[in-house]
C-alpha positions as CSV (number, residue, x, y, z in Angstrom):
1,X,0.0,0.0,0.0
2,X,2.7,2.2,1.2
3,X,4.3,1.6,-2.4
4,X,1.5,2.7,-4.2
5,X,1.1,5.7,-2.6
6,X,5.1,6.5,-2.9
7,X,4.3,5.7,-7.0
8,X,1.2,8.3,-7.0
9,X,3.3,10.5,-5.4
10,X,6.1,9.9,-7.9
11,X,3.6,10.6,-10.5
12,X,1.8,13.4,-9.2
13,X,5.4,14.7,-9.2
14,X,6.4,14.2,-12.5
15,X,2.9,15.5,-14.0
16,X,3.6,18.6,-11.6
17,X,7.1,18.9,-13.1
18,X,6.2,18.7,-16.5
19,X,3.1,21.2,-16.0
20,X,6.0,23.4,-14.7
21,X,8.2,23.0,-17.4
22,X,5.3,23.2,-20.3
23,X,4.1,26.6,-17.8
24,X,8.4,27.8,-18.4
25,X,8.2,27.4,-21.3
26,X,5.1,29.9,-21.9
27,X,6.4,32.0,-19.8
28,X,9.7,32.1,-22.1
29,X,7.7,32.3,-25.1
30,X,5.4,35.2,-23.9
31,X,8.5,36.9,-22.9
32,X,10.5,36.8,-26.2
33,X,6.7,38.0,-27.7
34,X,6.9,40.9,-25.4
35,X,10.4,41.8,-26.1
36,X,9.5,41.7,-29.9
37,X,6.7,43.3,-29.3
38,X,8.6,46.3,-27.6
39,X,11.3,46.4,-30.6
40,X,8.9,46.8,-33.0
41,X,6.7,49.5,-30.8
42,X,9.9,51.1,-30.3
43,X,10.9,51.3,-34.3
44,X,7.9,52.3,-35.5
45,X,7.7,55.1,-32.9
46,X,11.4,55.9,-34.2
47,X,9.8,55.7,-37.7
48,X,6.7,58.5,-36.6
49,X,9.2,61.0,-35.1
50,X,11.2,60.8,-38.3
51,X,7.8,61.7,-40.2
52,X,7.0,64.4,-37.3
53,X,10.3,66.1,-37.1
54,X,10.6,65.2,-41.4
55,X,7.1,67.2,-41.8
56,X,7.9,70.1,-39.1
57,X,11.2,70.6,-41.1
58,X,8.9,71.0,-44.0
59,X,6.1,73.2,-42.7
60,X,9.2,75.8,-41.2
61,X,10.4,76.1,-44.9
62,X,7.1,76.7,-46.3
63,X,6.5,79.0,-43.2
64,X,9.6,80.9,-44.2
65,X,8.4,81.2,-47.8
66,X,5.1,82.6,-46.6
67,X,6.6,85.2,-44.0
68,X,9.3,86.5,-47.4
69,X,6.2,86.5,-49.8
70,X,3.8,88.2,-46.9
71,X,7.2,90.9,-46.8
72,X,7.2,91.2,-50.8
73,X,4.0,91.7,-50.5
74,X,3.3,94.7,-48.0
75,X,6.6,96.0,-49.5
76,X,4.7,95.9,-52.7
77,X,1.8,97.1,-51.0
78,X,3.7,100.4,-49.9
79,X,5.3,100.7,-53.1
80,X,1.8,100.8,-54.9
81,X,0.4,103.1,-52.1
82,X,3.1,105.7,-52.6
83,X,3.0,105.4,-56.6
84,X,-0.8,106.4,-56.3
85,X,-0.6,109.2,-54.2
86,X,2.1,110.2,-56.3
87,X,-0.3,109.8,-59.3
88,X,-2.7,111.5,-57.4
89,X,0.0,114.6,-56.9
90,X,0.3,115.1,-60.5
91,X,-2.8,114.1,-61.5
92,X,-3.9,117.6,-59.0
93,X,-0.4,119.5,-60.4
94,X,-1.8,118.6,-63.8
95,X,-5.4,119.8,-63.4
96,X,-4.3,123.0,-61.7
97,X,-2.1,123.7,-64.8
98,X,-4.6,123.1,-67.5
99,X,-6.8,125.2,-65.4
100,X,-4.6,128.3,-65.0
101,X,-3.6,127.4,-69.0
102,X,-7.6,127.9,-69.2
103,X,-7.4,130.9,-67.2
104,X,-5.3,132.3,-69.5
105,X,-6.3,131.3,-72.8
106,X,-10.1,133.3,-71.4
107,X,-7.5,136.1,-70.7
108,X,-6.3,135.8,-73.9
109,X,-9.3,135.7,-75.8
110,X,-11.1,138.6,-73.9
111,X,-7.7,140.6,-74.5
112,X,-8.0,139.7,-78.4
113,X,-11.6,140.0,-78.7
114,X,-11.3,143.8,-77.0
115,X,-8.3,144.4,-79.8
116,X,-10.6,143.2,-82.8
117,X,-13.8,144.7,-81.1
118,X,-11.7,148.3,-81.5
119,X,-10.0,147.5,-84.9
């Protein structure tokens, strides 16, 4: 009797062992999957802040480009403004002459029409 129980034993051991050993072995397996896992979180996370700093590079260039055309274009801006009112300035110069030149040609003609009017 005393055998059989020693043999039960023996094989609850060894079933117990080998459950332990199939449970390891998981346990290894689950670990490697983990430590892949990780590696490849960790690369493709490498791989987005590439793209992020890649894109932010790109959108500081194109930033730049807008801030020189937005500077061309208020210099422009002032440019044009300052052409006007100069076109303004002798556009006013230029009507005041032709009407003093008016002025004068009514002077002109009154003085000629009081010469013919006594000839």
């Amino acid at each position: 009797e005393r055998e059989k129980i020693i043999q039960n034993l023996i094989g609850q051991l060894t079933l117990a062992n080998e459950n332990a050993s199939n449970l390891n072995e998981k346990a290894r397996k689950l670990k490697e999957q983990k430590i892949s896992s990780e590696k490849s979180f960790c690369k493709k996370l490498d791989q987005s802040n590439q793209t992020i700093q890649k894109l932010e590079k790109e959108n500081n260039e194109k930033l730049e480009k807008i801030c020189e055309w937005e500077n061309k274009f208020w210099k422009v801006s002032e440019e044009l403004k300052s052409s006007i009112q100069s076109k303004k300035k002798i556009e006013r110069n230029f009507s005041e002459r032709v009407r003093n030149l008016n002025r004068s040609n009514e002077i002109l003609e009154s003085k000629v029409k009081k010469k013919f009017f006594f000839l």
